[in-house]
TIDO-725785 format. One record per atom (N, C-alpha, C, O): residue number from 0; residue in one letter; atom name; x, y, z. Coordinates in steps of 0.2 Angstrom, whole numbers, padded with zeros to 4 digits. Atoms other than C-alpha are relative to their C-alpha. Example, Ala and Ser with C-alpha at 12.3 -4.5 7.8 and 13.67 -1.06 7.14 Angstrom:
<pts>
+-----+---+----+-------+-------+-------+
!   k ! r !  a !     u !     v !     w !
+-----+---+----+-------+-------+-------+
!   0 ! A !  N !  0004 ! -0006 !  0000 !
!   0 ! A ! CA !  0062 ! -0022 !  0039 !
!   0 ! A !  C !  0004 !  0006 !  0000 !
!   0 ! A !  O !  0009 !  0005 !  0003 !
!   1 ! S !  N ! -0004 ! -0006 ! -0001 !
!   1 ! S ! CA !  0068 ! -0005 !  0036 !
!   1 ! S !  C ! -0004 !  0005 !  0003 !
!   1 ! S !  O ! -0001 !  0011 !  0004 !
+-----+---+----+-------+-------+-------+
</pts>
This chain:
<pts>
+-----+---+----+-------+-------+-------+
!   k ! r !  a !     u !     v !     w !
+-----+---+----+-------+-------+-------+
!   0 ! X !  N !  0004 ! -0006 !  0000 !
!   0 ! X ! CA !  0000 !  0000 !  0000 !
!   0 ! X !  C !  0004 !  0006 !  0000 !
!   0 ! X !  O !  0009 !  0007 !  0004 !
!   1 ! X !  N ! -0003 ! -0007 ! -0001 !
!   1 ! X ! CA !  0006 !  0017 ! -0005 !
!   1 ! X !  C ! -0003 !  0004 !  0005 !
!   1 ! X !  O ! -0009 !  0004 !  0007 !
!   2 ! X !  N !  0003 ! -0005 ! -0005 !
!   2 ! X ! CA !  0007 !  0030 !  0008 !
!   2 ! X !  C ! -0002 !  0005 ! -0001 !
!   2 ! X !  O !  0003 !  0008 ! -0003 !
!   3 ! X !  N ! -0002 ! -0007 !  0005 !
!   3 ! X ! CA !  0002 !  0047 !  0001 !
!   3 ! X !  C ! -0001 !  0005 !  0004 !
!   3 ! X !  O ! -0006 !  0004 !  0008 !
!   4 ! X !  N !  0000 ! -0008 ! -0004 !
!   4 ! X ! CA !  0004 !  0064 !  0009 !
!   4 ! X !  C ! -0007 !  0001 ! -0001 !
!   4 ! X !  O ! -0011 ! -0002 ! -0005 !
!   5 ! X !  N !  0007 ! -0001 !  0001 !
!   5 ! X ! CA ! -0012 !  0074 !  0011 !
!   5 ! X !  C !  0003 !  0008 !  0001 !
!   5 ! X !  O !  0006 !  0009 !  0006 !
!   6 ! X !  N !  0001 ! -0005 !  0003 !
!   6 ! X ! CA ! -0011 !  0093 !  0004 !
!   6 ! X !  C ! -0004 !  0004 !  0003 !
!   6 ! X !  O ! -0009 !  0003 !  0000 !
!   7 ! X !  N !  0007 ! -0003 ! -0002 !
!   7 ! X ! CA ! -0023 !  0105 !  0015 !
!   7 ! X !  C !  0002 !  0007 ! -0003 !
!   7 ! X !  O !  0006 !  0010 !  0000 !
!   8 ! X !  N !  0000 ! -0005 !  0002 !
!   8 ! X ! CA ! -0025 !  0120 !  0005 !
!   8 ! X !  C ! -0001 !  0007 !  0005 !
!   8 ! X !  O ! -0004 !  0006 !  0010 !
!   9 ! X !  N !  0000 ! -0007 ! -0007 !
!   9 ! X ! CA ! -0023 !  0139 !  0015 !
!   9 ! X !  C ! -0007 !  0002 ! -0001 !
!   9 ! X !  O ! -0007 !  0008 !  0000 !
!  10 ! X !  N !  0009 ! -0001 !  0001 !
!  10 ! X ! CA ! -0045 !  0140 !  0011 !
!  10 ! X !  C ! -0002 ! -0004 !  0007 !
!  10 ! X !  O ! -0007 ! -0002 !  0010 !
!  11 ! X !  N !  0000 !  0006 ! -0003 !
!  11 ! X ! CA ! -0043 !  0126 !  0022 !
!  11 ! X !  C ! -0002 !  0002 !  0009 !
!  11 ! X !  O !  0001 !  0007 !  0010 !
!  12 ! X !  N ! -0003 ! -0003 ! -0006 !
!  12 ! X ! CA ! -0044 !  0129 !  0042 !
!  12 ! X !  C !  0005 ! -0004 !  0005 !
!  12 ! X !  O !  0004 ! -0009 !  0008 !
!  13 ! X !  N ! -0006 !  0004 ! -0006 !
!  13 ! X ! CA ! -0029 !  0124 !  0054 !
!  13 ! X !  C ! -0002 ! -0006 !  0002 !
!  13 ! X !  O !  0001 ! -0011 !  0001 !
!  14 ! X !  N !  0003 !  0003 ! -0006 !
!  14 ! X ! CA ! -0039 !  0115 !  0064 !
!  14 ! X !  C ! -0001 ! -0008 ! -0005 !
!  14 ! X !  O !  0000 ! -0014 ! -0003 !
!  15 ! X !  N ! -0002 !  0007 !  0005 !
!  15 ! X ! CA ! -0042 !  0101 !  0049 !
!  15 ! X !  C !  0007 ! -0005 ! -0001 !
!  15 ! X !  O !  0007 ! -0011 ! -0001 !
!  16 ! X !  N ! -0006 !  0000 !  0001 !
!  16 ! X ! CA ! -0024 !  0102 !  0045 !
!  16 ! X !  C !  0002 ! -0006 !  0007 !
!  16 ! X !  O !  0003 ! -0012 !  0006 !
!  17 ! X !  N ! -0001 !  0002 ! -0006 !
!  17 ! X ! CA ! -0021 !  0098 !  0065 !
!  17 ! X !  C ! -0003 ! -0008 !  0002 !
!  17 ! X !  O ! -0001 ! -0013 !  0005 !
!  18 ! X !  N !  0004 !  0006 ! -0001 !
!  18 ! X ! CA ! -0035 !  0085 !  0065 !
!  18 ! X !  C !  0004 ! -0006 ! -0002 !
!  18 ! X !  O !  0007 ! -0010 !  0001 !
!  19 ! X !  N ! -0003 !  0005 !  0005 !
!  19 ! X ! CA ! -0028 !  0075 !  0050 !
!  19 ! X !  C !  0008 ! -0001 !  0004 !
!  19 ! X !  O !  0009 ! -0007 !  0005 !
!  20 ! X !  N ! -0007 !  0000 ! -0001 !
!  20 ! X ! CA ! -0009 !  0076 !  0058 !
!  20 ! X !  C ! -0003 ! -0006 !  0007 !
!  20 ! X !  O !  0000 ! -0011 !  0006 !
!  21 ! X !  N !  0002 !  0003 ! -0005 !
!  21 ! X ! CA ! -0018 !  0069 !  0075 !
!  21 ! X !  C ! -0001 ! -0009 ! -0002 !
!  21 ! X !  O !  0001 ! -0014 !  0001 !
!  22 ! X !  N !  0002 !  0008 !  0001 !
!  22 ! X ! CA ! -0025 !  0053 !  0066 !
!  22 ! X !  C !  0007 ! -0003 ! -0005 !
!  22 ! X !  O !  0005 ! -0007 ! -0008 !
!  23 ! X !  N ! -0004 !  0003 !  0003 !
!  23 ! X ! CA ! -0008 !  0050 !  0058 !
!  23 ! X !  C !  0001 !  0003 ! -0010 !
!  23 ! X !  O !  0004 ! -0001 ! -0014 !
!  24 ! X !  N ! -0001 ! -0001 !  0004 !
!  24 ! X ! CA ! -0008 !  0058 !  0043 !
!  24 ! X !  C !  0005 !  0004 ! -0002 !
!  24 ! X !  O !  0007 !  0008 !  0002 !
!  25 ! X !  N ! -0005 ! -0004 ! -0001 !
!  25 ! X ! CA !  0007 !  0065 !  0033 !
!  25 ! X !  C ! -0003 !  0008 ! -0003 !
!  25 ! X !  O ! -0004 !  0007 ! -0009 !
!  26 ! X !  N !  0001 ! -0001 !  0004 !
!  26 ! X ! CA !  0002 !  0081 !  0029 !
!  26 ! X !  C !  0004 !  0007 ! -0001 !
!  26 ! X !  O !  0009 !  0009 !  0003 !
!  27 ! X !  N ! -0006 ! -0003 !  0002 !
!  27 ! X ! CA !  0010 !  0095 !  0020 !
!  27 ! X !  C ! -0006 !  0008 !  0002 !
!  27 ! X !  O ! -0012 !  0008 !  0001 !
!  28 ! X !  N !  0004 ! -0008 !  0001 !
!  28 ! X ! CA !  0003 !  0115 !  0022 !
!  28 ! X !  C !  0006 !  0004 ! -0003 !
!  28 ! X !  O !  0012 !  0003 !  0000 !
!  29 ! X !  N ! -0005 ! -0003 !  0001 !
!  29 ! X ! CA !  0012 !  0127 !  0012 !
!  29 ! X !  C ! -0003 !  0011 !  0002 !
!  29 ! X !  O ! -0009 !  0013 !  0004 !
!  30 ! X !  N !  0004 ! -0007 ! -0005 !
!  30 ! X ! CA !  0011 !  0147 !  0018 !
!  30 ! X !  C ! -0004 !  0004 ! -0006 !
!  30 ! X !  O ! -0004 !  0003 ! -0012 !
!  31 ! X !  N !  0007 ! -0005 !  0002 !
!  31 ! X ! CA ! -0004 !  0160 !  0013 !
!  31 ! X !  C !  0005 !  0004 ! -0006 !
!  31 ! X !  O !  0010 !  0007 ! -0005 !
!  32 ! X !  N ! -0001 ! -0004 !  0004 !
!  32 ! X ! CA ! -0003 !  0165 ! -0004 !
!  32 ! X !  C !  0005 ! -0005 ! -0005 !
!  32 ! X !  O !  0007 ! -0001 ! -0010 !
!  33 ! X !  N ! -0003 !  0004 !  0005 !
!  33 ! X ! CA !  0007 !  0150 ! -0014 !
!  33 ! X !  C ! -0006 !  0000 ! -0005 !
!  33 ! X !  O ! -0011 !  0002 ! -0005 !
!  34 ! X !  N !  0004 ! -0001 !  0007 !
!  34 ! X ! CA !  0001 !  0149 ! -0031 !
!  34 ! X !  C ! -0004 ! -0008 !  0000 !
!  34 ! X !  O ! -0001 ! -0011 !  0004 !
!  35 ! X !  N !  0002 !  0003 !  0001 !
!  35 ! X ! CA ! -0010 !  0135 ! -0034 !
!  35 ! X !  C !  0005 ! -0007 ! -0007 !
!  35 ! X !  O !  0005 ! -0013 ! -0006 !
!  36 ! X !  N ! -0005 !  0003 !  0005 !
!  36 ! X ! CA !  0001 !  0128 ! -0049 !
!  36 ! X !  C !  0004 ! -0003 !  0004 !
!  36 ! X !  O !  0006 ! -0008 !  0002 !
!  37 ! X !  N ! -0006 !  0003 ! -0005 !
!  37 ! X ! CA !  0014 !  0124 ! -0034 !
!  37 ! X !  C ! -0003 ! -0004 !  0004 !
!  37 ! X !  O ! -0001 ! -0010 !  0004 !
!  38 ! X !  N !  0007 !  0004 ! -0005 !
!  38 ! X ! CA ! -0001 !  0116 ! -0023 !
!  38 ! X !  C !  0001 ! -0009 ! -0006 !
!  38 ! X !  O !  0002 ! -0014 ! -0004 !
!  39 ! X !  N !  0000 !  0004 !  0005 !
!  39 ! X ! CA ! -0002 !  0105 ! -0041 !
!  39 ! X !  C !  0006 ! -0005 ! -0001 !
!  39 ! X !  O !  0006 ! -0011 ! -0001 !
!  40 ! X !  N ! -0008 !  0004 !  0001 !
!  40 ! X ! CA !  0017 !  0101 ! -0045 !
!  40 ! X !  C !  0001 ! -0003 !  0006 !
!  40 ! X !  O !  0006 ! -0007 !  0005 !
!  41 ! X !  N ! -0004 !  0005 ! -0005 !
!  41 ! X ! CA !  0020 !  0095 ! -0027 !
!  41 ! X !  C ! -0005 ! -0005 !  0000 !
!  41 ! X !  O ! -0003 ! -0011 !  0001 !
!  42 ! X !  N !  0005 !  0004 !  0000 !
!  42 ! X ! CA !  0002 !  0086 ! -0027 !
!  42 ! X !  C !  0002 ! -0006 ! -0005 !
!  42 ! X !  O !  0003 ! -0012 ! -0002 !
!  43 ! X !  N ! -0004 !  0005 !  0005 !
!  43 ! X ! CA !  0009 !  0076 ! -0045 !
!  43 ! X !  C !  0006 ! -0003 !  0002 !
!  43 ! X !  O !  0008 ! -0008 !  0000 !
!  44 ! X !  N ! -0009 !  0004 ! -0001 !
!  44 ! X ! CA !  0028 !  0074 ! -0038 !
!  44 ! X !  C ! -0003 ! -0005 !  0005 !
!  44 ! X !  O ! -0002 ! -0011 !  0003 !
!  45 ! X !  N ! -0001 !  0002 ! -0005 !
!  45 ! X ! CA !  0022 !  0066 ! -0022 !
!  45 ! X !  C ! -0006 ! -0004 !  0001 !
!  45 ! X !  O ! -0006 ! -0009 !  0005 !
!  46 ! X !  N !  0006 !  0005 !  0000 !
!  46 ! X ! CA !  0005 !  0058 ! -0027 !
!  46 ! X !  C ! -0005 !  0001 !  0006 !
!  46 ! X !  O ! -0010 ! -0003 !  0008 !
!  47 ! X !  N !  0004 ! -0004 ! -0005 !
!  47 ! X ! CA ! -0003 !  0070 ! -0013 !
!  47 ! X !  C ! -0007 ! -0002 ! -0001 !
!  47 ! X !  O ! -0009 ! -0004 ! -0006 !
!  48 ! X !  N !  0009 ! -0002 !  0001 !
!  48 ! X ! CA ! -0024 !  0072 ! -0010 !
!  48 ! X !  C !  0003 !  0007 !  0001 !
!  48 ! X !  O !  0008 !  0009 !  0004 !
!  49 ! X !  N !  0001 ! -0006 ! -0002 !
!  49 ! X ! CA ! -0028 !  0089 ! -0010 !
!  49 ! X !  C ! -0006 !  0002 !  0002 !
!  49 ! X !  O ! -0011 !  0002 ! -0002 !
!  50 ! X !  N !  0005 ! -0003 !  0000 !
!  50 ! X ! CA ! -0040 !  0096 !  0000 !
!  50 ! X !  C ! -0004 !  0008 !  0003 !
!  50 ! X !  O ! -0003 !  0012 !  0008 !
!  51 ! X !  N !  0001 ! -0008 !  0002 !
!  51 ! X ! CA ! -0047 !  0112 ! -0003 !
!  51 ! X !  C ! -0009 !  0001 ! -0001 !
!  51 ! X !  O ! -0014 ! -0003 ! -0001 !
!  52 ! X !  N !  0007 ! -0004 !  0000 !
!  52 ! X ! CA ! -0062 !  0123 ! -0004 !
!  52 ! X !  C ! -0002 !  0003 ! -0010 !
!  52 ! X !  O ! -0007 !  0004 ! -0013 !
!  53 ! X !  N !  0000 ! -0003 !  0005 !
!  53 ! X ! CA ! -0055 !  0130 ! -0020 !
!  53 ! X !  C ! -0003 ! -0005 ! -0007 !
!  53 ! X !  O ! -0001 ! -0010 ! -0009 !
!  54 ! X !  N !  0003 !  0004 !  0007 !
!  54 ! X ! CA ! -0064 !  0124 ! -0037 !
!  54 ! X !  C !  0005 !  0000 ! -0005 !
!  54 ! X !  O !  0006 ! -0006 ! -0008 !
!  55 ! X !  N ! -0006 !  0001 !  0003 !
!  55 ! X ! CA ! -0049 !  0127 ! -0046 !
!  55 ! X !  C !  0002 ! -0005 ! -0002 !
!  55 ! X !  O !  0005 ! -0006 ! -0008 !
!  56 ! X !  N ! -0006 !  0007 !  0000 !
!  56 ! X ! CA ! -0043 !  0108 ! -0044 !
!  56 ! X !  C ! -0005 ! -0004 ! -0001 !
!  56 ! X !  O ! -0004 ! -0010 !  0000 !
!  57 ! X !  N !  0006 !  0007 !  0002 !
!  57 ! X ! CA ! -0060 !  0098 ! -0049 !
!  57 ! X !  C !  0006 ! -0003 ! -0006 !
!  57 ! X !  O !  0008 ! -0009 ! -0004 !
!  58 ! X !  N ! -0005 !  0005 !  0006 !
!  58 ! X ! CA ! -0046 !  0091 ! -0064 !
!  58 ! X !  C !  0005 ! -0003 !  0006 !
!  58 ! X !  O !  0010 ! -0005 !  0003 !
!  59 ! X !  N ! -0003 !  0001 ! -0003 !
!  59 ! X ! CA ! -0037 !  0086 ! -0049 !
!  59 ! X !  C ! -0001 ! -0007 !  0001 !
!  59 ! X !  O ! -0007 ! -0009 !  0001 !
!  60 ! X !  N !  0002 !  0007 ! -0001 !
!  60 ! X ! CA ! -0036 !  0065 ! -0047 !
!  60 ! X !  C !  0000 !  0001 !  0007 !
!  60 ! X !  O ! -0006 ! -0002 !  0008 !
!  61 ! X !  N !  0000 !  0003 ! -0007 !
!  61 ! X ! CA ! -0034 !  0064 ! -0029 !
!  61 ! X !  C ! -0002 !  0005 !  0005 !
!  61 ! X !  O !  0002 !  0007 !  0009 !
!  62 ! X !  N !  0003 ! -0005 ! -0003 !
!  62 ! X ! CA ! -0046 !  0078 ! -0022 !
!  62 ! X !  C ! -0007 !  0000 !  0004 !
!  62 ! X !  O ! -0012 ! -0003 !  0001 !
!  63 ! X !  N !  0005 ! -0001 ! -0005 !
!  63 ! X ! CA ! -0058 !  0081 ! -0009 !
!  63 ! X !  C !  0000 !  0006 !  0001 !
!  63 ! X !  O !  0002 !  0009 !  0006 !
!  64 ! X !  N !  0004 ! -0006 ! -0002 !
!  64 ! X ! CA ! -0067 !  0096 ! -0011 !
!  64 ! X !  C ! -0004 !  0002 !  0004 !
!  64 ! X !  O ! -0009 ! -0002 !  0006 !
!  65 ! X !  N !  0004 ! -0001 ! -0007 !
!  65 ! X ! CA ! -0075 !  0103 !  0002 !
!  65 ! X !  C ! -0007 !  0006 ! -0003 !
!  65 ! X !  O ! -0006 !  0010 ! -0008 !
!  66 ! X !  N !  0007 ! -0005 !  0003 !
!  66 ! X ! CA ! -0093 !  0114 !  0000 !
!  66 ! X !  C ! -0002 !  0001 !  0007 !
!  66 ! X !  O ! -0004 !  0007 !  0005 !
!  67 ! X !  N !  0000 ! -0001 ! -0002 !
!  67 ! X ! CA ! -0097 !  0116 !  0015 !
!  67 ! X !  C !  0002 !  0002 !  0008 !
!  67 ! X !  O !  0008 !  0004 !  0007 !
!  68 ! X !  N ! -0004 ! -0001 ! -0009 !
!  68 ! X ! CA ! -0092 !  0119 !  0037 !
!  68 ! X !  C !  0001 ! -0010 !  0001 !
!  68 ! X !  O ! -0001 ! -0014 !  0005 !
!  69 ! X !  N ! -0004 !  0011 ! -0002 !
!  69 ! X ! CA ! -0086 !  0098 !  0036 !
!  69 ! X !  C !  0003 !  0000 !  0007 !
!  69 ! X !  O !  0008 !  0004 !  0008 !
!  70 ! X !  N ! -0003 !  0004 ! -0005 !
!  70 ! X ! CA ! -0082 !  0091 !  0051 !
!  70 ! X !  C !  0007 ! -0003 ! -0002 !
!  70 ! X !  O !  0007 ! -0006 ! -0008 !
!  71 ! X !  N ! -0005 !  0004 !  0000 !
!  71 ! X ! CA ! -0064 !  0085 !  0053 !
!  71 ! X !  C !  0002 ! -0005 !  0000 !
!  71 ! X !  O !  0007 ! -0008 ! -0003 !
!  72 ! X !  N !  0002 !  0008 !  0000 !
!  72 ! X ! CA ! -0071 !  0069 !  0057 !
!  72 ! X !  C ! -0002 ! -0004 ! -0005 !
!  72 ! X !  O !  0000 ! -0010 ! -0006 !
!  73 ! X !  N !  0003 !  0002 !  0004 !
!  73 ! X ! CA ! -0080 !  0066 !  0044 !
!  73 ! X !  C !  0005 !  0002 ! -0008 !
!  73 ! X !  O !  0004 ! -0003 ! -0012 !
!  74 ! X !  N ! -0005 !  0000 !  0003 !
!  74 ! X ! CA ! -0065 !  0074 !  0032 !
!  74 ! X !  C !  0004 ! -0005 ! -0001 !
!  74 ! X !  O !  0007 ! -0006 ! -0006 !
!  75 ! X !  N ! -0007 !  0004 ! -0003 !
!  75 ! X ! CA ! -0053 !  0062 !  0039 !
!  75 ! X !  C ! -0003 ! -0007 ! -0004 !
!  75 ! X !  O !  0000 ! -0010 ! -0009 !
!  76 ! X !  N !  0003 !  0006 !  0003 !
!  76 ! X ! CA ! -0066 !  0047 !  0034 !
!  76 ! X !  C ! -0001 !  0000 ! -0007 !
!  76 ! X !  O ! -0001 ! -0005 ! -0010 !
!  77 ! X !  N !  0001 !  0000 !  0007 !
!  77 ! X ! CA ! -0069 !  0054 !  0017 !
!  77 ! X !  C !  0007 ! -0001 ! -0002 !
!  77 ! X !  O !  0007 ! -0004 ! -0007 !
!  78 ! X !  N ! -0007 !  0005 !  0002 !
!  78 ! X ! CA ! -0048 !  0051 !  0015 !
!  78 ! X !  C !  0000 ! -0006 !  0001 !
!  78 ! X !  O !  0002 ! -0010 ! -0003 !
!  79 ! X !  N !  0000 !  0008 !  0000 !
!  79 ! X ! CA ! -0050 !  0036 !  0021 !
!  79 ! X !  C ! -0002 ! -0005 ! -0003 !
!  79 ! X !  O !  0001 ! -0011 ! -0004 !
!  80 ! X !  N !  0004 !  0003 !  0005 !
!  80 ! X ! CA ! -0063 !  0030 !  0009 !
!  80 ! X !  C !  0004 !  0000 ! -0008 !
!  80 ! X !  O !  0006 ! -0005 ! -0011 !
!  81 ! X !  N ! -0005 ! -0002 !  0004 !
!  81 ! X ! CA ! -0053 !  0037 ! -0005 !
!  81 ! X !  C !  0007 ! -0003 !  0001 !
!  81 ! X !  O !  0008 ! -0008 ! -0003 !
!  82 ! X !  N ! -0004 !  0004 !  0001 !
!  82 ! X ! CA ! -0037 !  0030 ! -0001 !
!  82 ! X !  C ! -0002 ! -0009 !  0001 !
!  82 ! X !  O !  0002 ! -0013 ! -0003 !
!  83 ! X !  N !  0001 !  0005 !  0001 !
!  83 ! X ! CA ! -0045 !  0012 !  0003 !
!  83 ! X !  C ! -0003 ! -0003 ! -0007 !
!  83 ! X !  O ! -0003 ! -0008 ! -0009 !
!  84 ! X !  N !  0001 !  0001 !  0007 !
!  84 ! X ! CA ! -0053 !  0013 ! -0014 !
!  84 ! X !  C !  0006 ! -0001 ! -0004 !
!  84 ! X !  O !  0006 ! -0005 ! -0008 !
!  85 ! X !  N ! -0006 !  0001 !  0007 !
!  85 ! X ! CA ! -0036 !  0017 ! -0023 !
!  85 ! X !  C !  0004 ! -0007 !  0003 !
!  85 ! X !  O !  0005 ! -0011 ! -0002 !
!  86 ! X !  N ! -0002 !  0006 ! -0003 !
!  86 ! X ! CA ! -0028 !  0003 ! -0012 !
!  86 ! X !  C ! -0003 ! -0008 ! -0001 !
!  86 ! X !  O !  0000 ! -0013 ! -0001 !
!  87 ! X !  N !  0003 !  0007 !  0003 !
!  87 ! X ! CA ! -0040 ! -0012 ! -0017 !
!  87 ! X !  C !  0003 ! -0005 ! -0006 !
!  87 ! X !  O !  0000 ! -0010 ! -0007 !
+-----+---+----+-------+-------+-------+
</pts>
């Protein structure tokens, strides 16, 4: 099973960020104001999820858009779901 980083876009709030790190996830935050196109190239080099608010990344393979005030919890399981699908 590959492991893959998880990409919290700065749309995003910490506290998701913090959550995800809590249940063991690797994840990556880059500072306020990165281009999106950098968000993308580190997401392809490393085989990241990205999860974002931003519409921008719908072409995105391994994304979790968010639309509304999502629980962390429920966040966390939606990676879950999505990595054990690509892992099958």
């Amino acid at each position: 099973m590959k492991v893959r980083p998880v990409i919290v876009d700065e749309c995003v709030s910490p506290k998701i960020a913090r959550y995800l790190e809590e249940m063991g996830e690797e994840v990556i935050r880059f500072k306020s104001g990165t281009e999106d196109n950098e968000l993308r190239r580190v997401g392809h080099k490393t085989g990241a999820y990205i999860i974002t608010r931003d519409k921008g990344f719908k072409d995105y393979e391994r994304l979790i858009l968010l639309t509304r005030k999502e629980k962390p919890k429920w966040i966390y399981e939606q990676l879950r779901q999505a990595k054990a699908y690509e892992n099958r």
